[in-house]
C-alpha positions as CSV (number, residue, x, y, z in Angstrom):
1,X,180.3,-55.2,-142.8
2,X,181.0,-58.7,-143.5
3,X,178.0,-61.6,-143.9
4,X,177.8,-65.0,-144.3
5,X,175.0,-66.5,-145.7
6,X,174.3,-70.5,-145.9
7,X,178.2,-71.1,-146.5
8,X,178.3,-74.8,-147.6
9,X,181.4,-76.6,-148.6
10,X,182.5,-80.1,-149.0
11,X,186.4,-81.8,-149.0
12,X,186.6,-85.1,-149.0
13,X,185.1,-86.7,-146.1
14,X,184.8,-83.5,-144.6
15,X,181.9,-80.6,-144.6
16,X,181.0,-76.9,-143.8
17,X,177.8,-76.5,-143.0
18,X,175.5,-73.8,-143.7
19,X,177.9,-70.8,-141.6
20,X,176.0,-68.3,-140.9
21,X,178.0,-64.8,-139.0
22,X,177.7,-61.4,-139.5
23,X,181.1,-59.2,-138.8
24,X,179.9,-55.7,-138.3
25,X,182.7,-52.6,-138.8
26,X,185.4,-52.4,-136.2
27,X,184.2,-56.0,-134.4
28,X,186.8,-58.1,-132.9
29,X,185.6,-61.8,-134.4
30,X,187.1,-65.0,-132.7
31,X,186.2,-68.1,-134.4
32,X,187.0,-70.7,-131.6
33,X,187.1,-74.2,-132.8
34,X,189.5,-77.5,-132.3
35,X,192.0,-78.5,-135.1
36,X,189.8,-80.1,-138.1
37,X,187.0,-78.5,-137.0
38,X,187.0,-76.1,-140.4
39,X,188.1,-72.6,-138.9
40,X,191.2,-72.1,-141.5
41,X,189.0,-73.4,-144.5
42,X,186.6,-70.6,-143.5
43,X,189.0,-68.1,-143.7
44,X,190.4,-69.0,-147.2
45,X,186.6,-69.5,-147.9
46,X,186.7,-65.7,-147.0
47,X,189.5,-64.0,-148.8
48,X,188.4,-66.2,-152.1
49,X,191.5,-68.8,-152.0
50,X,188.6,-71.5,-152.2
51,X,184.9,-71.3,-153.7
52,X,182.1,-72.7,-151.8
53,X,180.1,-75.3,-153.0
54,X,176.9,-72.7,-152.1
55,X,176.2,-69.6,-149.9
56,X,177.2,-66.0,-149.9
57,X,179.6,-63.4,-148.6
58,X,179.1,-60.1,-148.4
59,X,181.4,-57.4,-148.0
60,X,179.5,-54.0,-147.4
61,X,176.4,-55.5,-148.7
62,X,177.9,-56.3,-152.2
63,X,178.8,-60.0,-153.0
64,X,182.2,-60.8,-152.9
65,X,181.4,-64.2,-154.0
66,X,183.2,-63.7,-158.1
67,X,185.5,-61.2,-156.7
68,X,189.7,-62.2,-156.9
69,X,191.2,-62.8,-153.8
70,X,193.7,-59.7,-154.1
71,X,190.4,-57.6,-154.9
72,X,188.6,-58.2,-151.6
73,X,190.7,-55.5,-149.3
74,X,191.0,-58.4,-147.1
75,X,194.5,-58.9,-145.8
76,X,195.6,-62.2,-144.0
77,X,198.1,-63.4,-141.4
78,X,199.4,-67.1,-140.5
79,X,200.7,-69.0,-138.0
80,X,204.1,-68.4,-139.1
81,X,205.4,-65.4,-140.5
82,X,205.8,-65.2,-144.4
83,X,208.7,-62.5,-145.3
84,X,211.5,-61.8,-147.8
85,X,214.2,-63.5,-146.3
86,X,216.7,-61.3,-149.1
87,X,214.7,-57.8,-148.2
88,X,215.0,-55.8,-144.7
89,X,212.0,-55.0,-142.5
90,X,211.5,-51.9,-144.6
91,X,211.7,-53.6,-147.8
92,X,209.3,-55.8,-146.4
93,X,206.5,-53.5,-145.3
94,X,207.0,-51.4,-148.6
95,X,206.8,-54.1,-150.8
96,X,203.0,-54.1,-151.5
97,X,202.9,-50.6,-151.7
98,X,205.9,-50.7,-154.6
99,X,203.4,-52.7,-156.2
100,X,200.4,-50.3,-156.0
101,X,202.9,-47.5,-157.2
102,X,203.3,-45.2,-154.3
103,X,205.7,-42.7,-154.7
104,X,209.3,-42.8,-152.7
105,X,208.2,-40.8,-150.1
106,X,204.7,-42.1,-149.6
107,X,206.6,-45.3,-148.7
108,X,208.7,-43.7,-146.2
109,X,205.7,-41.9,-144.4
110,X,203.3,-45.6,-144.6
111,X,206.2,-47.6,-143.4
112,X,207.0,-45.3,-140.7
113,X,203.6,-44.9,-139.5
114,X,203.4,-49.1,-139.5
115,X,206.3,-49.2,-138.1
116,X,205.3,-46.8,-135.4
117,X,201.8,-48.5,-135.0
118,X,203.4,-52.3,-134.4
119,X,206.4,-50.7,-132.5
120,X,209.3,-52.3,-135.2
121,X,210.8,-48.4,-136.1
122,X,213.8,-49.7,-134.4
123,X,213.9,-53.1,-136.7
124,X,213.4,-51.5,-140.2
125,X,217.0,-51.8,-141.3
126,X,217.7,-55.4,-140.1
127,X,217.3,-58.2,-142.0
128,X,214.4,-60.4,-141.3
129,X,216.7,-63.4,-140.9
130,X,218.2,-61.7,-137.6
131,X,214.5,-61.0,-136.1
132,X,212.7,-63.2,-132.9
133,X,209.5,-64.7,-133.6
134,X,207.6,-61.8,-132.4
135,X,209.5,-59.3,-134.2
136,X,208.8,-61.3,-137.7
137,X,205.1,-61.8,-136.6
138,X,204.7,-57.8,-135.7
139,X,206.4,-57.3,-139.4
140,X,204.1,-59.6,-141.1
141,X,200.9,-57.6,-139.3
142,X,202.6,-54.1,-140.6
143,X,203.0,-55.6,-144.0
144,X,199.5,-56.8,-144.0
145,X,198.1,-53.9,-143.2
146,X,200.0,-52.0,-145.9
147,X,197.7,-52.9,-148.3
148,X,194.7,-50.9,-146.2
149,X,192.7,-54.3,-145.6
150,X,189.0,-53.3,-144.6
151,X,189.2,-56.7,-142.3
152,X,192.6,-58.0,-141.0
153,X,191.9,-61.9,-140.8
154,X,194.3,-63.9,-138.4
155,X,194.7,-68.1,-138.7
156,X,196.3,-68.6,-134.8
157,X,198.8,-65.8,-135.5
158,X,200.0,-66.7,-131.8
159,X,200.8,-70.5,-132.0
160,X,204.3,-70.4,-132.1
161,X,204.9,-67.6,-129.8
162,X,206.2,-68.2,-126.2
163,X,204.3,-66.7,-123.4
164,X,206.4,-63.3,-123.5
165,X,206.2,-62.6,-127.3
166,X,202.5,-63.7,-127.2
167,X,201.4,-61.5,-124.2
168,X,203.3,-58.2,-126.9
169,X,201.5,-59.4,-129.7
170,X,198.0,-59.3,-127.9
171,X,198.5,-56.3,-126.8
172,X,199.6,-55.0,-130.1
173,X,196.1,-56.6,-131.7
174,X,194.2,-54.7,-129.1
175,X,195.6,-51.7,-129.8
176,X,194.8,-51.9,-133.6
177,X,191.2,-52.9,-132.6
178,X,190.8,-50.2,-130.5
179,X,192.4,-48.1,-133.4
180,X,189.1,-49.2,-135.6
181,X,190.6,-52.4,-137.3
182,X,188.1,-54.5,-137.7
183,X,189.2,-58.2,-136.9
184,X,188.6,-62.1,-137.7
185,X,190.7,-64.2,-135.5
186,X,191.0,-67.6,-135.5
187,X,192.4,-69.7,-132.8
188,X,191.9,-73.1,-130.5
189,X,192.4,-71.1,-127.4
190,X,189.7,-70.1,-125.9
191,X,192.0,-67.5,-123.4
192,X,193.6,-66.3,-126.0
193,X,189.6,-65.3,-127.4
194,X,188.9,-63.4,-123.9
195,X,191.5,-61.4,-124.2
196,X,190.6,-59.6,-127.0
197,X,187.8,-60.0,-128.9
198,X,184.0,-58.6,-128.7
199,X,181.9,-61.5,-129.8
200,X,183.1,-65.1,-130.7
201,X,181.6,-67.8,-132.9
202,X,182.6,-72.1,-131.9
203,X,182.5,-74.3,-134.8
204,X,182.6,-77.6,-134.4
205,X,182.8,-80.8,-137.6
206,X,182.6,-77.6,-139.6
207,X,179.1,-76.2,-137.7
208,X,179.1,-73.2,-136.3
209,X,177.1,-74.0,-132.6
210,X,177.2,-71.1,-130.9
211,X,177.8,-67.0,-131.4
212,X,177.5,-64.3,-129.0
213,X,179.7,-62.0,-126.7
214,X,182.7,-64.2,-124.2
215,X,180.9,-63.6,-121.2
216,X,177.7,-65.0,-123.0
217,X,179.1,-68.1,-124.3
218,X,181.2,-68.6,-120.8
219,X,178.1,-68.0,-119.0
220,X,175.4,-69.8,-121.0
221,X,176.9,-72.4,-123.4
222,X,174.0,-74.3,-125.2
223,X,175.9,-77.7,-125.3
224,X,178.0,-80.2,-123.1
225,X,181.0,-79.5,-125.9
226,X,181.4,-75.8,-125.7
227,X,181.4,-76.2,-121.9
228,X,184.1,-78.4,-122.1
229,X,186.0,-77.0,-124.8
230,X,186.5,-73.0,-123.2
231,X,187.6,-75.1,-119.9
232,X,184.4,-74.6,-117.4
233,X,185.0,-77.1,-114.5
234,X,182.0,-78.2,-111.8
235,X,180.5,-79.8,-114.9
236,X,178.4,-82.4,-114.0
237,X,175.9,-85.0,-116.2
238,X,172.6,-86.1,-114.0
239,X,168.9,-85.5,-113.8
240,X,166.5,-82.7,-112.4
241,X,164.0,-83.7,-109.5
242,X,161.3,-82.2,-107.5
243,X,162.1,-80.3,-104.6
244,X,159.9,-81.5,-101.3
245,X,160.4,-78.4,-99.3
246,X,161.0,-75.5,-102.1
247,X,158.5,-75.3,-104.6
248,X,160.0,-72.3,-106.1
249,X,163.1,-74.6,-107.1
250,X,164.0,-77.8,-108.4
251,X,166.9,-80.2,-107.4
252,X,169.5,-81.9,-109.7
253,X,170.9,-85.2,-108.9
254,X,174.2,-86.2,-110.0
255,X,176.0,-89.3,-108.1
256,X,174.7,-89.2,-104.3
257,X,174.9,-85.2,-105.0
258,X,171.6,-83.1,-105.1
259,X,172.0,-79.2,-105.6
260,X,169.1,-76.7,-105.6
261,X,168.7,-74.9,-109.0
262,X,165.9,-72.3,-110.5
263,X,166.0,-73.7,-113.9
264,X,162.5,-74.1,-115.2
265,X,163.1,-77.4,-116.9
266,X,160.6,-79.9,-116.1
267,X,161.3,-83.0,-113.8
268,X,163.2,-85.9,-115.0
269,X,165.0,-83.7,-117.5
270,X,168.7,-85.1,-118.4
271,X,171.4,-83.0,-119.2
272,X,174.6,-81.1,-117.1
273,X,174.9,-78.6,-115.0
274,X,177.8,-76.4,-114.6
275,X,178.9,-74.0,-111.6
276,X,180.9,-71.1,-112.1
277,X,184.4,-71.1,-109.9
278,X,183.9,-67.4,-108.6
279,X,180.2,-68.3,-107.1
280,X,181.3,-70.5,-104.7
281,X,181.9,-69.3,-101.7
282,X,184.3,-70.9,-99.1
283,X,184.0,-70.6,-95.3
284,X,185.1,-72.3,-91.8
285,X,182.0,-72.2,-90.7
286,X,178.0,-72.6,-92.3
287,X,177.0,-69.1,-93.7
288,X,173.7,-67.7,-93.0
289,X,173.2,-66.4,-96.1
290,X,170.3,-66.3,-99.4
291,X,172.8,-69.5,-101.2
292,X,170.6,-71.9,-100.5
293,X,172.9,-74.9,-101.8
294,X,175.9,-75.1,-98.6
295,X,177.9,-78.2,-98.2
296,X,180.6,-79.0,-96.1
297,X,184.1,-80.8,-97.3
298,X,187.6,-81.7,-97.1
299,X,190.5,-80.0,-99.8
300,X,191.8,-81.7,-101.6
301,X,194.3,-79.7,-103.7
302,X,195.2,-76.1,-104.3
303,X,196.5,-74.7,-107.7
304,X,197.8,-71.3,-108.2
305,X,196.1,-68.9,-111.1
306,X,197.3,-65.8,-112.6
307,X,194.8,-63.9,-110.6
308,X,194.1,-66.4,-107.7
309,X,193.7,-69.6,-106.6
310,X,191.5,-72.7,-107.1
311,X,190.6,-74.4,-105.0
312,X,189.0,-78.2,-104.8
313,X,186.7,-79.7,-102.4
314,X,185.3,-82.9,-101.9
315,X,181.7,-83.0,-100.9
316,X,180.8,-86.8,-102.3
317,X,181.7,-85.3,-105.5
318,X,184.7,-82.2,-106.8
319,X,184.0,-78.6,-106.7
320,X,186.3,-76.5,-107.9
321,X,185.8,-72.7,-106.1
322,X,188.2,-69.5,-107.7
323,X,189.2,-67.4,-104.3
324,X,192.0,-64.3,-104.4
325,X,194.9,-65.0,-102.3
326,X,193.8,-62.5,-99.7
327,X,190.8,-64.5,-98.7
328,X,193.3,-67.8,-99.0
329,X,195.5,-66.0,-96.4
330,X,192.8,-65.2,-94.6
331,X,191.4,-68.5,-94.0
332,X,194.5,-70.2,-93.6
333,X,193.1,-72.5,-96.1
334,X,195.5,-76.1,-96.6
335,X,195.1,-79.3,-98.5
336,X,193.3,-81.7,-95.8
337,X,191.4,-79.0,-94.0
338,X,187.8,-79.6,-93.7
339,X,185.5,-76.5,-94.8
340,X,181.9,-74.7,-96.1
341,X,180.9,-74.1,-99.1
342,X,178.1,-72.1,-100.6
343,X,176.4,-71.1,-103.4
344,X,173.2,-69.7,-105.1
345,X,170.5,-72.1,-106.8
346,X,170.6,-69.0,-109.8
347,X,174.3,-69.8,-110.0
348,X,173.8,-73.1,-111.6
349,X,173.2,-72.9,-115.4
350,X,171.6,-75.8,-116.6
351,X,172.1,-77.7,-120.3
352,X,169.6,-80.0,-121.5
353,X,170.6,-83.3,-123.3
């Protein structure tokens, strides 16, 4: 549906270089970067508000490259709302479609059905100065999407949003997705990303770095940046080794640590290694078990998740394991306590330098 090809584009002291991503119909696209990394020059890249220096886009296999901006059927959202302040919610939403010349009532039936679809029917007679941030943010995405936009792009619609008005919006972007809006969403939080979309793309000093589904880019992410950025812990820098007693496997060394991994990368590689929270396992006692790597520590702290706990151990260096609170209870796990842990050589992802 939407392709970019070789997108170059200089400011200053600052480049994008060569963005490459393909947007196919009824995606929902996350592009996942830090601030000044280039993700809201992209976007205006996209709807035509600035001309690259070279590349293409391509909007249903046409160029869109000499096309206006209010030509593209792209319709755009911002970090804050932007409404008539002198016009109610109504006015609001009907105000593109005045300007295309709809009839009365073909107002009234789009603006109710918006309405309906971002749940504001009960706002349309107030006055935007009287609305919370999440009611002017839902009006903005019902005005957008007045104008019929074949893509809805969004530049961290959620970033001055509260928890409670965030978790209504993201479920109101869902909803549309699921309705066959097809979406570009751009944001600096990489949980915000999970939640919603279908594949992501991480730019970083304007390079896109890696693409590919959440759990792809959680699992497997091809540098030491990525893995910090989305917030993977047991991420550690050392060296692989020989293994004496299993050929099948090698050993990486970091500190006075050694843990058995499959990767196939040849001895004395450098790089990291990084070990997923839900694949260690916890225990009172060794496990006889196929995870061959099993080390016994001391807790030392305890955090409370949304749908868990973590949970730290020492074992010359910090592991952090993800356990649900019934296997917490069960185990009568405290801060101090001395414990097993266990996990898989496959569970170890390994990124070269």
């Amino acid at each position: 549906m939407l392709k970019l090809e070789k997108i170059n584009k200089k400011a200053g002291n600052f480049s994008l270089v060569d963005i490459d991503f393909t947007v196919g119909k009824g995606d929902y696209f996350t592009l996942i970067g830090e601030s000044g990394a280039g993700k809201s020059m992209l976007l205006e890249i996209i709807t035509g508000m600035i001309a690259p220096d070279s590349g293409n886009i391509l909007l249903n296999k046409k160029s869109i490259l000499n096309t206006p901006t209010q030509k593209r059927k792209l319709g755009i959202v911002y970090q804050k709302p932007t409404l008539f302040p002198h016009m109610s919610v109504f006015e609001n939403i009907a105000y593109p479609l005045k300007i295309k010349k709809f009839s009365k009532e073909e107002i009234k039936i789009k603006v109710k059905q918006l309405s309906e679809d971002t749940e504001i029917t009960h706002l349309l007679k107030r006055n935007t100065g009287s609305l919370s941030g999440g009611e002017m943010q839902r009006v903005t995405i019902a005005r957008t999407l007045a104008t019929n936009p074949e893509i809805l792009l969004l530049d961290e619609p959620l970033s001055f949003l509260d928890v409670q008005l965030k978790r209504g919006i993201l479920a109101l972007l869902r909803k549309l997705n699921q309705q066959g809006q097809t979406i570009i969403h751009v944001t600096h939080d990489y949980e915000e990303a999970l939640s919603l979309t279908n594949k992501i793309a991480i730019i970083e000093h304007g390079s896109i770095i890696q693409t590919g589904t959440p759990q792809e880019v959680f699992q497997h992410p091809k540098s030491a940046f990525i893995a910090h950025f989305i917030g993977i812990g047991n991420f550690f820098k050392g060296q692989i080794l020989a293994s004496e007693h299993q050929s099948d496997l090698k050993l990486f060394k970091t500190s006075d640590v050694k843990f058995f991994t499959n990767t196939r990368e040849e001895e004395n590689s450098e790089g990291y290694i990084m070990i997923p929270g839900e694949a260690i396992f916890i225990s009172d006692e060794k496990l006889l078990s196929s995870a061959i790597n099993n080390f016994q520590g001391t807790i030392k702290d305890i955090y409370q998740t949304r749908t868990g706990l973590e949970i730290v151990v020492d074992i010359g260096v910090e592991l952090t394991a993800k356990i649900s609170n019934f296997s917490f209870e069960k185990l009568q796990l405290q801060v101090g306590k001395q414990v097993w842990i266990s996990f898989k050589a496959s569970s170890i992802h390994f990124i070269k330098n």
